[in-house]
N, C-alpha and C positions, 0 to 999 in steps of 0.2 A: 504493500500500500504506500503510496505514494505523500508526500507532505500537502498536496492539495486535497487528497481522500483523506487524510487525517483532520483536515482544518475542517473538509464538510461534515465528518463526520461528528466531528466534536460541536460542534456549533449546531445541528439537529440533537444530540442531545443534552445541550445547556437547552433548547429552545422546548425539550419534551419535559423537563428538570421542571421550568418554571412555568409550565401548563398544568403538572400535578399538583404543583404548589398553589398555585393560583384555587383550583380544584376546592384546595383542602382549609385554606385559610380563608378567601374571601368570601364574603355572605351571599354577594350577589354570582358569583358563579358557582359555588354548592348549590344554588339552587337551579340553574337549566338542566333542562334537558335536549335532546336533540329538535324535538318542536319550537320550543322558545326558541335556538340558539340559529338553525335554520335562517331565519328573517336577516339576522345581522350576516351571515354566508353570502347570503343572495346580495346584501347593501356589496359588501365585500366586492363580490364579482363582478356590478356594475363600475366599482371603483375605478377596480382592474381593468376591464375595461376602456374605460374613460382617458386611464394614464396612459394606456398603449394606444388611445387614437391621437392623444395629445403630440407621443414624442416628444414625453418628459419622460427620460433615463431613468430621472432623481425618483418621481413619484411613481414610475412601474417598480421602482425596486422596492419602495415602500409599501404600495400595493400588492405584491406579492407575498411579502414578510405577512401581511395580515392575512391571506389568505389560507397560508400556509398554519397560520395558527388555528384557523377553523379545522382545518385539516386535522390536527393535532389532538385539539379538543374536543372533535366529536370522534375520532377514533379513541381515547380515551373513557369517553360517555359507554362505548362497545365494550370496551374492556373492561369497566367495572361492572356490568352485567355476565359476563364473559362467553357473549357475542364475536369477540372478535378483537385484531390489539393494532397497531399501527405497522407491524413488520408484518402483518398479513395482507392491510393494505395495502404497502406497496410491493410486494409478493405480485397480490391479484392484479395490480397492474402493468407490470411487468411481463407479466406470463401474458395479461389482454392482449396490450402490444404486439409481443412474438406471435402470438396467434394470429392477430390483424394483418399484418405485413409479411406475409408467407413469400413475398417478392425480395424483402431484406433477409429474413431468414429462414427461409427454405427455396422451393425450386421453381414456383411459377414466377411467370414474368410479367411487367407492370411497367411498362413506360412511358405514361404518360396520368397525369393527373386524376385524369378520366378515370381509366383502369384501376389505379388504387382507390377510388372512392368506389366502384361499383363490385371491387374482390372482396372489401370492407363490407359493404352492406349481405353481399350473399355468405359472410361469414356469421354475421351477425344472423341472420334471419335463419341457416339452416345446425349451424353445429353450437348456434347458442340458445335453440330453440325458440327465436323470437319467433318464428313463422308461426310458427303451432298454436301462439297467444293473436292470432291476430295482425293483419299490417300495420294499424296503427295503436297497436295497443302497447308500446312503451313511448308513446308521446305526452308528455307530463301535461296534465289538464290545466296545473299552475301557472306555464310561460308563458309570458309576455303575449299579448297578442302578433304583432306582427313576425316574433320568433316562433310561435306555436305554429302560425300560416307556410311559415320555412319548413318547420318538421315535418308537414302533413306533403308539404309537396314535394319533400325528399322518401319520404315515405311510396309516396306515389310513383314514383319511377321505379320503382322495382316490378309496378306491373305496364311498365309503358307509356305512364300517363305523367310523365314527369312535364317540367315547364314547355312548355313552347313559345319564343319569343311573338312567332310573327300573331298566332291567335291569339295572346294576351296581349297584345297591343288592338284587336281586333275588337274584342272584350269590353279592353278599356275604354277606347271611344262612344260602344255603345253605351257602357256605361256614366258615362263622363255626361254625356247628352240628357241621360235619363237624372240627372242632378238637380237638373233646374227646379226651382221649387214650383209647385203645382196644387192647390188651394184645395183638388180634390184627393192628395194624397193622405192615406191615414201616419201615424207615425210610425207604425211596425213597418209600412213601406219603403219608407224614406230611408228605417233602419236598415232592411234587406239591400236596398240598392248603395245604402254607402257600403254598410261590408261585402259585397261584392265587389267596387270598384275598387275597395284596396285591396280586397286578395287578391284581383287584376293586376294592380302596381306590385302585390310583392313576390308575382309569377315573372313580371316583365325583369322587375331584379333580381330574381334567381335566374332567368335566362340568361341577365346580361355577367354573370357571376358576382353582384353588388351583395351585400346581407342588407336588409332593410333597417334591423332596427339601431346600427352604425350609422346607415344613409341621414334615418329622419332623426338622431341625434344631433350627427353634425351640423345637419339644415336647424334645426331648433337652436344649437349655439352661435350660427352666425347672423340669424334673426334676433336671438336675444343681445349681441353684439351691435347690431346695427339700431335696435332700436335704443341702447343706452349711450349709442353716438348722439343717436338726436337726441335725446333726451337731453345729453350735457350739454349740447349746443343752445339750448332754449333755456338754459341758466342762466 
């Protein structure tokens, strides 16, 4: 082992050292459990996120130190049950990985981007049994709506029906049309026709390889930027 495997290794567990402790002495964290703690995972990951669209170094690095502690502490939540301890999670994913990528280590071939996301998904669906539960049945009911619209359409392609740019642009205009407001529309209407034109839009950016809910973030911070230009100008 190497002095850089030593310094990771020491420094994962100073970082598991004072997740126990934490655990043990503080009031408010003896008391979650994996429900409570959850919420703040999920804050975390938007974090995350956020710093890796910034292309701020400083705060992906900080971002991830948090992450890593969810990591920590809910694999410790497992092992005080004894469900399960943190050298098992990264165990199972380790071993996921080598499974996924039988292009890196084993003998099929994959050259092109394409190819490893669709050997990935028929791994998933046949030798991890996802098929058998259903196409869409490990699509969390929780996520965000426009990442949820991502999953169903990645989902989708496995039977053929993944995005197609030029009919989701087809879609979308009719939809786009169908927007204008209309005095005799009820409101369940109005609801169907907008969720339909943005699962329009987030077929057209899965076609175009965009993720939507990166796209309509960044659109919402340079909106939120432009309108606090004017704003300080009219100080």
């Amino acid at each position: 082992m190497g002095a850089d495997d030593r310094d990771l290794a020491a420094a994962l567990v100073r970082l598991d050292e004072i997740t126990r402790r934490l655990r043990r002495d503080c009031p408010w964290d003896r008391e979650q459990d994996e429900r409570s703690i959850v919420p703040h995972t999920v804050e975390e990951a938007y974090e995350l996120a956020d710093a890796a669209h910034s292309g701020d170094d400083a705060k992906l690095l900080d971002e991830l130190g948090d992450v890593l502690f969810q990591v920590h502490f809910l694999s410790l939540l497992l092992e005080e049950r004894g469900a399960g301890t943190l050298a098992q999670v990264a165990d199972g994913c380790r071993e996921k990985l080598v499974r996924r990528h039988p292009h890196v280590f084993g003998e099929v071939e994959a050259r092109t981007t394409g190819e490893v996301r669709r050997n990935w998904d028929e791994i998933k669906r046949t030798s991890e049994g996802r098929g058998a539960r259903g196409l869409f049945a490990d699509v969390p009911e929780n996520l965000p709506s426009l990442l949820y619209a991502r999953k169903v359409l990645r989902r989708a392609e496995r039977v053929g029906r993944g995005p197609n740019l030029e009919q989701a642009l087809e879609r979308l205009e009719t939809d786009v049309d169908r927007l204008a407001p209309d005095e005799d529309d009820t409101h369940e209407e109005r609801e169907v026709t907008i969720g339909e034109t943005l699962f329009a839009l987030v077929e057209v950016a899965a076609a175009a390889g965009v993720d939507p809910e990166l796209a309509l973030r960044a659109a919402s911070k340079r909106v939120q930027a432009k309108i606090g230009e004017d704003a300080g100008s009219h100080e």
